[in-house]
N, CA and C of each residue as an Amber inpcrd file, in Angstrom:
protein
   204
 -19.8260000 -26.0990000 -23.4860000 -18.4690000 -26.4520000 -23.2560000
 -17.9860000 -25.7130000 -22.0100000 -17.2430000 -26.1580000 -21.1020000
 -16.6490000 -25.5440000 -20.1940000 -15.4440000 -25.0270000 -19.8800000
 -15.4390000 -24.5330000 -19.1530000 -13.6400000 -23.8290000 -19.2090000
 -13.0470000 -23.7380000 -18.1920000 -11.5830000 -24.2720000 -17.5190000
 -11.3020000 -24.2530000 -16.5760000  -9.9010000 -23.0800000 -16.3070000
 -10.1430000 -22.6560000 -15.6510000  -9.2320000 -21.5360000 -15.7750000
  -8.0260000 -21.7320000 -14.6520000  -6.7400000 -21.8640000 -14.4500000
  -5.8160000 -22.1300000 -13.4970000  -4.8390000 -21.0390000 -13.6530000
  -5.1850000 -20.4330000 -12.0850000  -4.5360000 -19.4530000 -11.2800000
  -3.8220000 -19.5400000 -10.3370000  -2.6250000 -19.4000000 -10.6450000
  -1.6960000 -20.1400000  -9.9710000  -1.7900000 -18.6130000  -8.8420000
  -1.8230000 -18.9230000  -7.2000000  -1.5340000 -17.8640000  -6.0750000
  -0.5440000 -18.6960000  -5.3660000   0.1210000 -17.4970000  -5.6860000
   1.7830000 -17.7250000  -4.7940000   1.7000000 -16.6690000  -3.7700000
   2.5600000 -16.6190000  -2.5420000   2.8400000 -15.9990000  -1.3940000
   3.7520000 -14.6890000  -2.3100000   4.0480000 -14.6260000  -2.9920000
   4.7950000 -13.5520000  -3.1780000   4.1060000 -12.5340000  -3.8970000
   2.8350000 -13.0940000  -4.7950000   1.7710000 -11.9960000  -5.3400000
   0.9600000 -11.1590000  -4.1340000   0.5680000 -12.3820000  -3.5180000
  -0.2540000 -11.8210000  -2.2490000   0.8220000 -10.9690000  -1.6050000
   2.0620000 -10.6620000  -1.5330000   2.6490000  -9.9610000  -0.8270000
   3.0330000  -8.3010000  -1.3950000   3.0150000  -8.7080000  -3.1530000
   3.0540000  -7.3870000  -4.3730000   1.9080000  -6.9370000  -4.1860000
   0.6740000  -7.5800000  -4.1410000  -0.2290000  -6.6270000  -3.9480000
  -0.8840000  -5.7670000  -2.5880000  -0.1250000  -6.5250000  -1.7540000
  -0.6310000  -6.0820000  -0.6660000   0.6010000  -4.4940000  -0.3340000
   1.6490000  -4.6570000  -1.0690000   2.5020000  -3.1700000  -1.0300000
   1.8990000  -1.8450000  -1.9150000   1.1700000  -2.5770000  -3.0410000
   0.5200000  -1.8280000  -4.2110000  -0.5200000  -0.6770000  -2.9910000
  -0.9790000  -1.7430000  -2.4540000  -2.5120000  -1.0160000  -2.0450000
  -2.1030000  -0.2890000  -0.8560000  -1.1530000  -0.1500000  -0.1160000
  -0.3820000   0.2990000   1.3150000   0.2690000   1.5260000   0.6640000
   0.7390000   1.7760000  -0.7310000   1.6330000   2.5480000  -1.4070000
   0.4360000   3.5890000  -1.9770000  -1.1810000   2.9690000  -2.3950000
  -1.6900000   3.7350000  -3.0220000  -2.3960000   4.5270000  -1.4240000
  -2.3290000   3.7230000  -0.8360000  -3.4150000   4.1230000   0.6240000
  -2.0820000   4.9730000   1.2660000  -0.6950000   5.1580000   0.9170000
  -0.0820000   6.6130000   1.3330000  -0.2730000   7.3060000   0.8840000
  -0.0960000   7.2080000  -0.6710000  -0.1290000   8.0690000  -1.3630000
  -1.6610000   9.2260000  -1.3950000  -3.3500000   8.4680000  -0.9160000
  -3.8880000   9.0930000  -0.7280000  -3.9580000   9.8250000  -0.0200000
  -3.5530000   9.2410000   1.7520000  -3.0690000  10.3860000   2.8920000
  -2.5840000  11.3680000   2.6610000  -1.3130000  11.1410000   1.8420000
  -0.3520000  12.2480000   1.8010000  -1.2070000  13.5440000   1.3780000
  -1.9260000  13.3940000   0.0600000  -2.7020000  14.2830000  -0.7470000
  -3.7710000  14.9140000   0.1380000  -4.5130000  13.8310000   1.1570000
  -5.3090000  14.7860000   1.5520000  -4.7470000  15.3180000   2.8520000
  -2.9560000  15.0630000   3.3470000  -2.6790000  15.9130000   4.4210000
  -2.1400000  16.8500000   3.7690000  -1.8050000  17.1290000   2.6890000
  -1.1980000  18.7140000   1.7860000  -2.3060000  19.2000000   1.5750000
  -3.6250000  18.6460000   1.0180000  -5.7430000  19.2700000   1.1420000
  -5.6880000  19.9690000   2.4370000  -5.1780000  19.4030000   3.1750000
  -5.5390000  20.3530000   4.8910000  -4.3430000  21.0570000   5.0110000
  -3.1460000  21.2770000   4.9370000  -2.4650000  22.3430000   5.1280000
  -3.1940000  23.2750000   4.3750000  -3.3400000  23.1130000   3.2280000
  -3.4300000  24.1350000   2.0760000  -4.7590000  24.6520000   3.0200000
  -5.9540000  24.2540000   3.2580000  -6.8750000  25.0050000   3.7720000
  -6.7330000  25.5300000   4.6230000  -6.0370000  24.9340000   5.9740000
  -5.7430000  25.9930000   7.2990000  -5.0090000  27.1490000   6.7740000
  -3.9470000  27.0590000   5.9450000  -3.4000000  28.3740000   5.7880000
  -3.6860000  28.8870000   5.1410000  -5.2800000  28.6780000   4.2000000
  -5.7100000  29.9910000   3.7550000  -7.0710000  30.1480000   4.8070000
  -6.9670000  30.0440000   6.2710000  -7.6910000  30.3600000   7.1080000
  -7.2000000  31.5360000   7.2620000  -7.9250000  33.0200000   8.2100000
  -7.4190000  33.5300000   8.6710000  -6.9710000  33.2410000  10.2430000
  -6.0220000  34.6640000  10.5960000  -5.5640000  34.1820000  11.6590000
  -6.4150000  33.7390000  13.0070000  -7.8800000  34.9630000  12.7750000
  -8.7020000  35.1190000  13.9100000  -9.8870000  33.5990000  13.5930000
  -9.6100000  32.9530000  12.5490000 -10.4700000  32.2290000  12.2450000
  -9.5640000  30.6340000  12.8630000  -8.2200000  30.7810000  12.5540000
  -7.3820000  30.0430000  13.5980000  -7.5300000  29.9990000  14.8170000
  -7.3200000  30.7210000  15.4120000  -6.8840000  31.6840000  16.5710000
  -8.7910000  30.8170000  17.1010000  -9.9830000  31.0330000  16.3950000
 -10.8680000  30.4320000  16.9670000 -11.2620000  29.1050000  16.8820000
 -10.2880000  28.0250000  16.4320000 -10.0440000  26.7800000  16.2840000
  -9.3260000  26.0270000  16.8110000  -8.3050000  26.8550000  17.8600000
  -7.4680000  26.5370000  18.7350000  -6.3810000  26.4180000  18.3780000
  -5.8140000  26.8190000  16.8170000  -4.6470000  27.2150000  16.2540000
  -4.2450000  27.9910000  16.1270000  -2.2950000  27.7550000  15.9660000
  -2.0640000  28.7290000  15.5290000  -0.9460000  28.3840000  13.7190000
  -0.4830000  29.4840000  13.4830000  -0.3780000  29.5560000  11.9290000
   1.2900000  28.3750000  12.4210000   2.2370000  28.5910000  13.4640000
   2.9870000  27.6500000  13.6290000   2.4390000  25.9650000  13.6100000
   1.4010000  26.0690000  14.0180000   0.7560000  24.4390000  14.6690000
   0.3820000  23.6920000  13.4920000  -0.0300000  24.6310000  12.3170000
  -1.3110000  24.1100000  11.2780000  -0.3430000  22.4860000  10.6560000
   0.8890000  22.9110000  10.5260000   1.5600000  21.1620000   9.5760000
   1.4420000  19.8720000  10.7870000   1.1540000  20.4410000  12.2020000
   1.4210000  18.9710000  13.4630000  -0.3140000  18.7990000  13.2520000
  -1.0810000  19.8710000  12.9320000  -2.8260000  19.7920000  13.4860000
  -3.1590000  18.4760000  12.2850000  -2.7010000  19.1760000  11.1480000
  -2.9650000  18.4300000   9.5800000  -2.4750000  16.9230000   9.8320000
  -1.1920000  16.7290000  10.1780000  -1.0020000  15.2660000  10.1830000
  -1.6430000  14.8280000  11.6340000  -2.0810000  15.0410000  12.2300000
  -2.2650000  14.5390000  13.3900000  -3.9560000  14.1480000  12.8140000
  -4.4270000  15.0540000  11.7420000  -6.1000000  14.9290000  11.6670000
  -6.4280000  13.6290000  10.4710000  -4.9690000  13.5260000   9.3650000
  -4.6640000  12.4250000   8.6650000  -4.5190000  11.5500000   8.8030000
  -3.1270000  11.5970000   9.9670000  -2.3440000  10.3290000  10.0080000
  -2.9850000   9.8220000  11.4730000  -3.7200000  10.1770000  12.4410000
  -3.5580000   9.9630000  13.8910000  -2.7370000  10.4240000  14.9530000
């Protein structure tokens, strides 16, 4: 016996899911640009200082290494 299954795609699902996955794909950035603050600043300073940072720079270095 067979089965036909009807799925109705509307422009407005394709548009819910496409916010879902943009919302989860911030939400991962975000996490791993607070993952990299949190590590530069438990760098030390001389370990900065040899990375071309400094302890002011580390929140512009982090999003810049996340976000672009």
């Amino acid at each position: 016996m067979a089965y036909l299954s009807n799925t109705v795609h509307t422009p407005t699902a394709g548009i819910i899911i496409t916010a879902i996955e943009g919302l989860f794909m911030d939400i991962k950035n975000y996490r791993l640009y607070l993952k990299t603050v949190s590590e530069l600043q438990n760098l030390s300073n001389a370990t900065l200082i040899d990375l071309g940072l400094s302890r002011a720079g580390i929140k512009a270095s982090a999003k810049e290494a996340v976000y672009g």
